[in-house]
N, C-alpha and C positions, 0 to 999 in steps of 0.2 A: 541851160538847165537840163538835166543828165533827165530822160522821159521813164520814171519808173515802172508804166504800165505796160512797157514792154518787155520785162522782168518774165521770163519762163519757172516752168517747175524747177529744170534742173540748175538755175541760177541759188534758186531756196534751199535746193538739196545740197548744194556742196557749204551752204553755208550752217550747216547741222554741226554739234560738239562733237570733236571729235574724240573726246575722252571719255564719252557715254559707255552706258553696258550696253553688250551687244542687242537686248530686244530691244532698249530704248531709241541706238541710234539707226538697227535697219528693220522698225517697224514703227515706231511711233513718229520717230521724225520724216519717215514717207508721208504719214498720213499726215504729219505739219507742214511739209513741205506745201501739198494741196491746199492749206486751209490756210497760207500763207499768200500762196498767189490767189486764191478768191479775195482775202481780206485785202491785198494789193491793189486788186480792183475794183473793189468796193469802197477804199480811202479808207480802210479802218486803221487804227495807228497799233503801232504793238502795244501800246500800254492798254486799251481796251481789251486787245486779245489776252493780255494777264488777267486783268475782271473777269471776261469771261469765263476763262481756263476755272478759277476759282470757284464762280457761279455755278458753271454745271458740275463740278466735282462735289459740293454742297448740297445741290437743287436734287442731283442724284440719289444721295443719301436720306434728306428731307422724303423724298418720295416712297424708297423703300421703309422708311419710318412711320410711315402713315398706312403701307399696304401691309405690313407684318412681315417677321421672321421665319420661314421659312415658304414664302410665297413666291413660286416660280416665277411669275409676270413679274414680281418685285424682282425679283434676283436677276432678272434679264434685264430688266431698266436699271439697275445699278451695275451689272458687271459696263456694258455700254457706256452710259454715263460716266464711270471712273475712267475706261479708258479715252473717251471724247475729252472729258477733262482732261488727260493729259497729253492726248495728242495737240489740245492749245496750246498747252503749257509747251510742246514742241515746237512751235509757230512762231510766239513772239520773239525767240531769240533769231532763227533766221531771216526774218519778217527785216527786223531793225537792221541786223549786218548786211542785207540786201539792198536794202532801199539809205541807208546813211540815219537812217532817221531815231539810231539807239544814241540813249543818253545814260548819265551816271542815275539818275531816279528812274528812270525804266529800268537799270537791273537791279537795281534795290525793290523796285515796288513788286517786281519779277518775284526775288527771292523772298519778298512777305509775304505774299500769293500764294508763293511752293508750299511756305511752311506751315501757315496759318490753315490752308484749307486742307493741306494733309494730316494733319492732327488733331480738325474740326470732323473731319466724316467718320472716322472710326468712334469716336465718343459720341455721333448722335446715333451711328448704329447700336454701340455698345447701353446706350439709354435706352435703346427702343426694347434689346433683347430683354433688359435687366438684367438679376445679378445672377453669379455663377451657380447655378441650381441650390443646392441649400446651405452655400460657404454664407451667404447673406450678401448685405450693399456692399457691408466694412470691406468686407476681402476683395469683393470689384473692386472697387473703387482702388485700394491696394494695389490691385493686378494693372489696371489701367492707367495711374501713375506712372508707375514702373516701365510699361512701355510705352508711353509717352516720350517717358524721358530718355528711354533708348532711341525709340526714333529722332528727337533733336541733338543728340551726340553726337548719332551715325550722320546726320544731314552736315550738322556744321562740321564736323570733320572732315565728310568729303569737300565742302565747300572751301573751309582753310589752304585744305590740302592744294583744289583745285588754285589756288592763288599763289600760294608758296611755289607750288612746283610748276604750273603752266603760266604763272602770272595772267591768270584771268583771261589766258587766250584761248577761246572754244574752240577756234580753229586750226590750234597747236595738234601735231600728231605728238601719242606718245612717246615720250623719250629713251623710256628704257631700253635695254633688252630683250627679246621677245625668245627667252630659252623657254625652258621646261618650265620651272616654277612659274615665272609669267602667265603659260597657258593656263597653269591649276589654276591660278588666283583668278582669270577671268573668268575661267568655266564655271568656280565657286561663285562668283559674283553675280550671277544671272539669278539663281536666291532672293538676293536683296535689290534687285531691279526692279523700280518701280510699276511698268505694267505687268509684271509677273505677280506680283505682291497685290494689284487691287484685282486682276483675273481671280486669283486664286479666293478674296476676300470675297469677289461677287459670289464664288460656286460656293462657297461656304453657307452665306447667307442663303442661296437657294435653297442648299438643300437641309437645311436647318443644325448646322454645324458654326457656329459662329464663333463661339467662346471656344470650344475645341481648335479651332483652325486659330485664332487670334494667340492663344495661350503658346502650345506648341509652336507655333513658326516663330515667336520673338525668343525663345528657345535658341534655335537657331541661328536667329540674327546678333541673340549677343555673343554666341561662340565665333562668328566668323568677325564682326566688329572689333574684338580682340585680337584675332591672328589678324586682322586688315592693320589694327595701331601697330602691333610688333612688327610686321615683315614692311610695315612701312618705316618706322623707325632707322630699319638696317637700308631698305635701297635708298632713303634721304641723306643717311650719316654717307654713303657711298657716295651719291651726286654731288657731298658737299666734299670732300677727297678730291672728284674730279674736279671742280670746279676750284681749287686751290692753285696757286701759280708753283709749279715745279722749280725745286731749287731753294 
């Protein structure tokens, strides 16, 4: 029986997605990588490390909802907290491909985890702030709909995606090309990378910009969400060209 306690950091690191955006896969999954080999040697299994991941991505939010909107000590306990949260959420997948110990419901209970606690913390900040100065609830509420629903598009999109074209291999490098357009489409992509996205959500909340910062950046997220379906449409219709028997 293979001794998993003898599993190093850089065992957990190379076992990181490698189809992540760039802050996710050389900053958050360093700090996964860590919180990988301690839960290794502590016996935690990755499916708790998904609880957790959720737990403080939530607990963080809960906290700043009780200390107020634009409260410094809150906005630093939730910028922290988001990213703790997702540095778990970086853990459990190398955690499991490390140690043999992933299953078909650890990546499912993984991706309920992602999604459920990424679209729970913004609605209990967005409760806490209230509603858009004097559009009233109705238009919150409206507003916050709306990007809800953009967030679960863009999520199972890349997630589809991630299956169609890497068939669920995180440790597939990308396939493509890596010209020019390639590089824009990453460089753009740092945008919508998750710890980019909850950093930017903490300093908002500190410094009492909440609804400003929320409104404007899904702004953005649904213009590049678009150019991401079209120019994905074209290099997929291409892979599926090459992957045709000639003749």
């Amino acid at each position: 029986m293979e001794d998993h306690k003898s599993l190093t950091y850089q065992d957990f690191w190379e076992m990181r997605a490698r189809q992540s955006i760039w802050v996710t896969r050389n900053v958050s999954y360093r700090a996964g990588a860590w919180i990988a080999l301690l839960a290794n040697r502590l016996g935690v299994s990755p499916n708790m490390i998904s609880l957790i991941s959720g737990g403080i991505t939530v607990g963080a939010a809960l906290i700043a909802f009780g200390m107020g909107h634009g409260n410094v000590i809150a906005g630093l306990i939730l910028t922290i907290g988001l990213q703790l949260g997702y540095a778990f959420d970086c853990a459990d997948g190398p955690l499991a491909r490390a140690t043999g110990k992933g299953s078909s419901f650890g990546a499912l209970l993984d991706k309920l985890v992602d999604l459920s606690s990424g679209m729970i913390f913004p609605c209990i900040l967005a409760y806490s702030v209230g509603h858009c100065y004097f559009f009233g609830i109705p238009f919150t509420v409206r507003v916050l709909i709306l990007v809800l629903i953009l967030r679960v598009f863009l999520n199972v999109m890349l997630w589809i995606k991630e299956l169609v074209v890497y068939k669920a291999d995180r440790l597939k490098v990308d396939p493509r090309m890596h010209n020019g357009w390639w590089k824009v489409k990453k460089a753009a992509s740092i945008y919508i990378d998750e710890p980019v996205y909850r950093l930017a959500i903490g300093l908002a909340w500190t410094f009492g910009f909440f609804w400003e910062f929320f409104a404007l950046y899904h702004v953005g997220v649904l213009f590049l969400t678009l150019a991401y379906l079209l120019s994905s449409k074209k290099e997929m219709d291409a892979m599926d060209r090459a992957a045709r028997p000639s003749g």
